[in-house]
N, C-alpha and C positions, 0 to 999 in steps of 0.2 A: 504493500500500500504506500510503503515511502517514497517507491521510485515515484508514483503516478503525482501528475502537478495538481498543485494544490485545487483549483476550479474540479480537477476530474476526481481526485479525494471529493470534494464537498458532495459532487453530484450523487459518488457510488454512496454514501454513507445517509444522505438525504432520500435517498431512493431506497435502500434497504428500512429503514425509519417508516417509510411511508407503508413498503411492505410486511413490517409488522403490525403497523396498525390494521391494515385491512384484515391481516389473519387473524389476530387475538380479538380484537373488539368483537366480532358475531361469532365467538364459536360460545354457543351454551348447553345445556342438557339437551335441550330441543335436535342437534346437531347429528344427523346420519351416519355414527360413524361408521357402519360398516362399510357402508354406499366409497366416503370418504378413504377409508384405508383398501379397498379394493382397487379403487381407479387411482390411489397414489401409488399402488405396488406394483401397479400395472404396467403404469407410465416411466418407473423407476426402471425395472427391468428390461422395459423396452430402451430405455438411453443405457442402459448398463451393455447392452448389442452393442453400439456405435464405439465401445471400446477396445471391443475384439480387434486384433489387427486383421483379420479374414475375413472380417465384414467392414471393417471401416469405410474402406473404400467402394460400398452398396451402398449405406446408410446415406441420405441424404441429410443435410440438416432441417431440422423442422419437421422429420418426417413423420414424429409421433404426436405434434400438436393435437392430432384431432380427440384422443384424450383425455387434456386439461381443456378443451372446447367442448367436449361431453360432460363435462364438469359444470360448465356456465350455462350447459342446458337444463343439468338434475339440480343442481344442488345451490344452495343458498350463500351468496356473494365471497364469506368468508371461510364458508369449507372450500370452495370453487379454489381458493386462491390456493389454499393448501397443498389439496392435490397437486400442484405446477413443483412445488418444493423440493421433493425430494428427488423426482428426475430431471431437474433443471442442475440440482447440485452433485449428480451422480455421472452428468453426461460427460461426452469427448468434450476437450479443451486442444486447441491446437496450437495455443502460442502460451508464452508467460505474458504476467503471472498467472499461473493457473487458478489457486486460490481466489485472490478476485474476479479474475473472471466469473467464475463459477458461483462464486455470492451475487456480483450483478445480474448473470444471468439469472438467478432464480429471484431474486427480487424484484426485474424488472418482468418476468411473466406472473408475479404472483399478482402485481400489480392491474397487469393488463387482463388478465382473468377475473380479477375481482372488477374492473371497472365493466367488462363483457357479461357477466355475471350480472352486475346488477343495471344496467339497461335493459339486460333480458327480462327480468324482475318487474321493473317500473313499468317495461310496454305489455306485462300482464303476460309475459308470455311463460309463465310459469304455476298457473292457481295451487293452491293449497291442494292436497290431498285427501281425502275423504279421513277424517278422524288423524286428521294430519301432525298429530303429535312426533311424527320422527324428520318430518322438513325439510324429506325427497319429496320433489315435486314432481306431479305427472303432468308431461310435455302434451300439448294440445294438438290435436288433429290438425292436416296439413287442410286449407293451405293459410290458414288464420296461424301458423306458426311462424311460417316462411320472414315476414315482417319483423316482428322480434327477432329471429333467429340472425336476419341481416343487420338490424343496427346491433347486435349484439359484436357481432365480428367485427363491422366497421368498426365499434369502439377498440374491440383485443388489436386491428391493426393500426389504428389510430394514434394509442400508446405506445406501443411497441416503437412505431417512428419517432413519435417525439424523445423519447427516454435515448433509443439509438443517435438520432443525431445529436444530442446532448453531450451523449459520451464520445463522441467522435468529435464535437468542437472543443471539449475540455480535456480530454488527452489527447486525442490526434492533430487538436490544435488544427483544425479546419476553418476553413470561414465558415461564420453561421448558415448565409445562405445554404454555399456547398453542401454543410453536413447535411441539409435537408433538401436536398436539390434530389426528386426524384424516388425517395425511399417508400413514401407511401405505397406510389404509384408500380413499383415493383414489387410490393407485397403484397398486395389486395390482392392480386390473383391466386397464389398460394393459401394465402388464407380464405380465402374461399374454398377453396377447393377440399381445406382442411374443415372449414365451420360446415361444408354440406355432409365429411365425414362425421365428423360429433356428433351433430344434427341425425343422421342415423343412426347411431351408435346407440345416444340417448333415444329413440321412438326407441329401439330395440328393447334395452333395456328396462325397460318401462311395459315392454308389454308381457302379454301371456306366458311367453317363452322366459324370460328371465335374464340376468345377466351373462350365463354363459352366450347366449344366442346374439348379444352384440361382439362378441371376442370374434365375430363371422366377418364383421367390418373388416378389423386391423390387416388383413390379409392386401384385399382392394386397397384399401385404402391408399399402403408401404409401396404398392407397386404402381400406382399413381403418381406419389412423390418421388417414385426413385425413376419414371419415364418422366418427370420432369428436371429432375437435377441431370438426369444425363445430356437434357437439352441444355441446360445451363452452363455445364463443364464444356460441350461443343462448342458453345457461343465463344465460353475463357480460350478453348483451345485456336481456336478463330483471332482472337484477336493477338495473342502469342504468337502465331505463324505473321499477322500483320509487324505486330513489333518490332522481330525478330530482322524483316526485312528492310523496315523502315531504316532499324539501327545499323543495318551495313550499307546502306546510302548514305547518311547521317555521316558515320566514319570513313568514309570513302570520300564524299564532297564536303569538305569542312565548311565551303562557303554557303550553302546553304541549309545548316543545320538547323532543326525544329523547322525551315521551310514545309517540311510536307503535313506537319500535325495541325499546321496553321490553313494549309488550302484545306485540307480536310474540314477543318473548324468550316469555313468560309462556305464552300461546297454544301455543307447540310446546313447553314442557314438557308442557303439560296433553295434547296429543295422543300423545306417548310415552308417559305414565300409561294414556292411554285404548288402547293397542295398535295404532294406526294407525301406516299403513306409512310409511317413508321421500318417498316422493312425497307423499303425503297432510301428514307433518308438514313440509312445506316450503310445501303450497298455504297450510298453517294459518298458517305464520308470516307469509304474504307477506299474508293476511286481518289479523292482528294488526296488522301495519306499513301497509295502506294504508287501514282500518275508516274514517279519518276525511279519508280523501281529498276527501269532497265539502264542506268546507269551504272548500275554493279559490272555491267559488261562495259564499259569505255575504261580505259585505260586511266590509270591515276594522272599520268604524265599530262593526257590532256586538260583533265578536271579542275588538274592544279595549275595549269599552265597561268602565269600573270600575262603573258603582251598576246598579241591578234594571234589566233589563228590561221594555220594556211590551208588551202582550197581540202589536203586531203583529209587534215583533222576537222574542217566544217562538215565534212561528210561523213567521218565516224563518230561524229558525237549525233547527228541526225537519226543513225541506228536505234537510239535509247529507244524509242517507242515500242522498234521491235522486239527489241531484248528482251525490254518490261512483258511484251504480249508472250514471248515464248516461255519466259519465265513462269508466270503464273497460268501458263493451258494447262496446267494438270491440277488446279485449287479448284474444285466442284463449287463452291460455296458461292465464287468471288461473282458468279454470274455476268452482269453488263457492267462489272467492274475492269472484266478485260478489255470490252472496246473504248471503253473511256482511256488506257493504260494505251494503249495502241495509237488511238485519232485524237488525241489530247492536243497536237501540234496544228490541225486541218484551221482550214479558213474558211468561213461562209462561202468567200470569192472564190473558193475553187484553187488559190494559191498555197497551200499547205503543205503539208509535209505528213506520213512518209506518202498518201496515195494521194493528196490532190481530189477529196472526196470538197464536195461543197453546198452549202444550204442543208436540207433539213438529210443529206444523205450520212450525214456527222451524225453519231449516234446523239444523243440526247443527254448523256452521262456525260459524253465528253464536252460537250457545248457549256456544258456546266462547267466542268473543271477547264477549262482552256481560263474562264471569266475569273475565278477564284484563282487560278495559279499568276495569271496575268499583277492582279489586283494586291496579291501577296510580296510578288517579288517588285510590284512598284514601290511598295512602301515600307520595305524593307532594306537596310543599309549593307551593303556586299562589299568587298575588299577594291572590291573595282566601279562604284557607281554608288553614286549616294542614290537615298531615298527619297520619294517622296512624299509630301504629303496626301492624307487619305482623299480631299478635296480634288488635290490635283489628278491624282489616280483616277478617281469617280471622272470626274470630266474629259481623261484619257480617252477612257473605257466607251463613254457614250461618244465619243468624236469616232472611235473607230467602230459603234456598231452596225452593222448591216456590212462592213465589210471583211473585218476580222472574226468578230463578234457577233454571234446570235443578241442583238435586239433586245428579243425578251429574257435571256438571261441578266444580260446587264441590267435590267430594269429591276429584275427578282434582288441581285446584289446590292443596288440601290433604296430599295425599300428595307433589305433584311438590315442593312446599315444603318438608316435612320432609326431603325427598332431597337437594336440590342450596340447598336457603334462597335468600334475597333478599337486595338491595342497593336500601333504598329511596334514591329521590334526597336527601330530608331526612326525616327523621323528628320526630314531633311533639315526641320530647326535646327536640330542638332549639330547641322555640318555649320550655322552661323550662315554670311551673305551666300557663302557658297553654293547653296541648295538652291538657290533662285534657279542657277544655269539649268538644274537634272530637271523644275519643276517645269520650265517653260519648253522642255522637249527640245534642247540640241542633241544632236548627233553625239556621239561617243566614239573617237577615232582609238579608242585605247580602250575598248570594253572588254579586254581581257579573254578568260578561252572560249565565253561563250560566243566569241566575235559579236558582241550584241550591239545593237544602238535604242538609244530613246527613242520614244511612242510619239511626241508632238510632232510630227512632220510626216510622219510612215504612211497617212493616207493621201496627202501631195503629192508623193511621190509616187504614188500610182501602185498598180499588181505587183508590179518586180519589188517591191520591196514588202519587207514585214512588219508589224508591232513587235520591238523586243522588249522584253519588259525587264531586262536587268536579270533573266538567270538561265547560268549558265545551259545550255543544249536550247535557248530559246534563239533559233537561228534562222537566215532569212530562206526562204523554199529557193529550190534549185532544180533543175533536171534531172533527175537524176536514174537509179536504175530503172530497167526496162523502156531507156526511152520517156519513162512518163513523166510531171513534174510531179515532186514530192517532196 
């Protein structure tokens, strides 16, 4: 408890406080305990599984909630809490301190039990039981249950997030927001899932058959949470393989490091603007973060290179697209994340790179990330070209759209910017009067290996020239194999 700082002491210690009052104030004669010590030995046994090292790795977490949630269905506010106790304090622990851990975890569900428990209570979804001297309650017929049973849960996940992010701004020292950025919204579905377990559990229990005949649940129930933690552990393993490649670009182009975590950022703003779904703005961002993947294959000599490039290294840094597309054909997952990885270079005009695809023949991913990588590397400071500002960038962007640029991307970019704004990495203030020159679009006769130049003029100058936006492999199209321009 000493190492934790003092805010996440006060929290755990505050929170366990709370959770003893819920348990002792309502336990009296009245109190079921056989009801009580049955579904706490239950639930004990069942987290005592998740320590086996031969199951560990089955066990999801969470996967025996629906227990202490059969709990907020039978029983009364402060047995309910109970029950949570003992296999809350018996479960796997995967990091230190174990010990607190394993106190907060069980005080922060006894907590949220008892709050579940007695909303269930309040919306009556529990009456008395006939000569109800032992204050198990029989759960009411569907579908006059359903109602209670659902704010019941919303409260157990209601708490559950607040108390989490709590602990996570006061020891993990998160921003507030952050800590609560999301957490609900990623466990109402599980808990759901787990409250319509209980929710059977308890009819079960309660009826004719007796308590052995809800022990029929736990089966369904375990294989339920363990087909959705397997989906979970996919998603983690999904973004590792992302990481993992990011980080060998990252270390490979020193100049544009965190570049690609940032078009990524940028890209699934612009696909929330554009009304794409949830999966959809995830494929977007993992296109944003891996776009420049096929630079693993250009040679360091070029990448680092400080003065111009000559005719044959403009053409092997052009490859990247392909590299990046060969690279990831065998990720099932990564979907129209590869042709965005691929046509990320192409130009409305037809003048692009590597096929010279134009208008709406650009996949839609890429047209995305072309606007987002462009907008990133404007405003971002490189060893070879200052930045600039996010204003000036914005007004780049629409100068060149309809010709470099899909239009309505740029416009989705524009809007998502006025909503949620930018952090660029330096901005051309930075460079003092200097940045005037990068802001007002001259040329760059010394862009370094990406042979790049500035955006202010690139439409003057007609087809044969490009928008470079300042990173490196953003280079102007050429003829090139087969004859074709690309």
């Amino acid at each position: 408890m000493r190492t934790l700082p003092t805010g996440a002491r006060t929290c755990v210690l505050c929170v366990v406080l709370v959770a003893g009052l819920c348990v002792l104030t309502g336990l009296d004669r009245r109190t079921p305990w056989d009801a009580v010590v049955l579904l706490a030995a239950l639930y004990a046994a069942c987290e005592l599984l998740t320590r086996c090292r031969r199951l560990a790795h089955l066990t999801p977490a969470g996967a025996f909630f629906p227990l202490p949630l059969a709990a907020v269905f039978l029983l009364p506010p402060s047995a309910a809490a109970l029950v949570a106790v003992p296999g809350a304090l018996l479960g796997r622990v995967g990091r230190q301190p174990e010990g607190v851990r394993r106190l907060w975890r069980a005080a922060e569900l006894a907590v949220a039990v008892w709050a579940g428990s007695w909303v269930f209570t309040v919306l009556d979804g529990r009456p008395p039981a006939p000569g109800g001297a032992t204050g198990l309650g029989q759960v009411p017929a569907l579908p006059h249950v359903l109602l209670p049973a659902g704010a019941a849960v919303l409260a157990f996940c209601a708490v559950l997030t607040l108390l989490d992010g709590a602990i996570l701004a006061t020891a993990e020292r998160i921003g507030v927001r952050a800590a609560w950025r999301g957490l609900f919204l990623r466990g109402l579905a599980p808990h759901c899932v787990h409250g319509l377990a209980g929710l059977m559990t308890a009819v079960l229990w309660r009826s004719p058959y007796g308590p052995p005949a809800a022990l029929f649940v736990l089966l369904p129930m375990y294989l339920s949470c363990w087909v959705f933690a397997q989906y979970q552990q996919e998603h983690e393993a999904h973004q590792t393989t992302i990481r993992a490649l990011v980080q060998a670009v990252d270390l490979k182009d020193r100049y544009t490091r965190g570049h690609s975590e940032r078009v990524g950022r940028a890209a699934a703003m612009m696909a929330a603007e554009l009304g794409m779904d949830e999966d959809r703005r995830e494929m977007l961002r993992f296109a944003g973060i891996l776009h420049d993947v096929g630079k693993i294959g250009v040679p360091t000599r070029i990448l680092r290179k400080d003065g111009p490039l000559t005719p044959e290294e403009r053409r092997v840094i052009e490859l990247h697209p392909e590299y990046g597309h060969e690279m990831v054909r065998g990720i099932g997952f990564l979907g129209e994340v590869r042709a965005a990885i691929l046509h990320h270079h192409e130009r409305v005009d037809g003048h692009g790179y590597p096929y010279g695809l134009a208008g709406n023949r650009i996949p839609e991913f890429a047209r995305v990330v072309a606007v987002a990588d462009a907008f990133d590397a404007m405003t971002s400071t490189r060893s070879y070209r200052r930045a600039r500002p996010v204003a000036a960038a914005v007004a780049e962007l629409q100068k060149c759209a309809g010709v470099q640029f899909d239009g309505r991307m740029v416009a989705a970019l524009v809007a998502a910017l006025d909503k949620e704004g930018w952090n660029p990495v330096v901005t051309a203030d930075e460079w003092g009067d200097g940045g005037a020159g990068a802001a007002a679009g001259t040329v760059s006769a010394d862009a370094g290996a990406g042979g790049e130049v500035d955006a202010g003029d690139s439409v003057s100058r007609g087809a044969g020239a490009s928008l470079l936006v300042g990173q490196r492999g953003n280079v102007p199209p050429r003829v090139g194999r087969r004859g074709r321009r690309s």
